[in-house]
N, C-alpha and C positions, 0 to 999 in steps of 0.2 A: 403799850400792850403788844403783845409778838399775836399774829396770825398762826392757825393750827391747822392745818389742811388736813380733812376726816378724809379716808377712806372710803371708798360706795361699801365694801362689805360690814363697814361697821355704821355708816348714815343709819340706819336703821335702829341706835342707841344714842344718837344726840338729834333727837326729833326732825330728821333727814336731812340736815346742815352738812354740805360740801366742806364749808372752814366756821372758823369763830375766831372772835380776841378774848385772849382772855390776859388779864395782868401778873406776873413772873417775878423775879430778879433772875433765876437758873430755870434751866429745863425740867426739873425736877418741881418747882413750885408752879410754874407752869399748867404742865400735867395733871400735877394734883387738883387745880383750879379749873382743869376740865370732868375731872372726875367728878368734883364735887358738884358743877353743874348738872353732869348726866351721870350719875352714878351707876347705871348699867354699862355705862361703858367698861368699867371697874377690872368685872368680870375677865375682859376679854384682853388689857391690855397687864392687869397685873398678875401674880400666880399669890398663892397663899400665906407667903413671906413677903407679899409687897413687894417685890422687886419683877421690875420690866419681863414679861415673858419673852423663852428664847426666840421665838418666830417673830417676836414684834422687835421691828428698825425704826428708831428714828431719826430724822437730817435736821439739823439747826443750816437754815441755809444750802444743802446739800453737802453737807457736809454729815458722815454720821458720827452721833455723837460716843459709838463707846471707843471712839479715835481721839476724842477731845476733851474726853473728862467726865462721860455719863451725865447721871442727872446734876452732877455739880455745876456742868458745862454753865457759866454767864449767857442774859437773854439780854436785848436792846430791844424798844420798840419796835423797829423797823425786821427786826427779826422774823423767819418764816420757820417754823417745824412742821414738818411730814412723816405723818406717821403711817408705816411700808409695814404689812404683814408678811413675811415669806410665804408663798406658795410654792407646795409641793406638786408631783405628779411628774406625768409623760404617757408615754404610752406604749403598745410594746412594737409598734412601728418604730418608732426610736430606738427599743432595746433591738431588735433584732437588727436593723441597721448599723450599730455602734458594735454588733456580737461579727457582723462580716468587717467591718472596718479594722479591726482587731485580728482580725483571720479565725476568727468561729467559726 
């Protein structure tokens, strides 16, 4: 069984579980074996065609995997996946800062 380490912003859709095991052979079966437990999760990690949304990262290991082969990527028990939402934002302290750095 590989370890899933959940996100705080998504605990909130695998009834507030930090990580789980769940059983695999790839990333991809994996995954789907989290979904299928908490199926709200669904929502948030896939888009309408099924496939991984672009905001959402995931590490087999720290490693990510659309460098290793996506969800075909091979899982070992001992395996750990992390699933990393992008966050956006800043502020406009930053933009006006990087606008004189620039010579704005």
């Amino acid at each position: 069984m590989a370890r899933i380490l959940i996100p705080t912003p998504l605990r909130q859709f695998a009834e507030k579980n930090d990580n789980v095991e769940l059983p695999g052979a790839s990333v991809g079966e994996v995954l789907g074996a989290l979904v299928a437990k908490y199926p709200d999760l669904k929502k948030n990690l896939y888009n309408d065609e099924g496939k991984l949304r672009s905001f959402v990262n995931v590490y087999l290991n720290d490693e990510d995997i659309r460098y290793t082969g996506k969800d075909a990527t091979a899982v070992v028990d001992s395996d750990v996946l992390s699933i990393v939402p992008s966050i956006a934002g800043g502020s406009k302290a930053n933009s006006s800062q990087a606008g004189i750095e620039h010579g704005r």
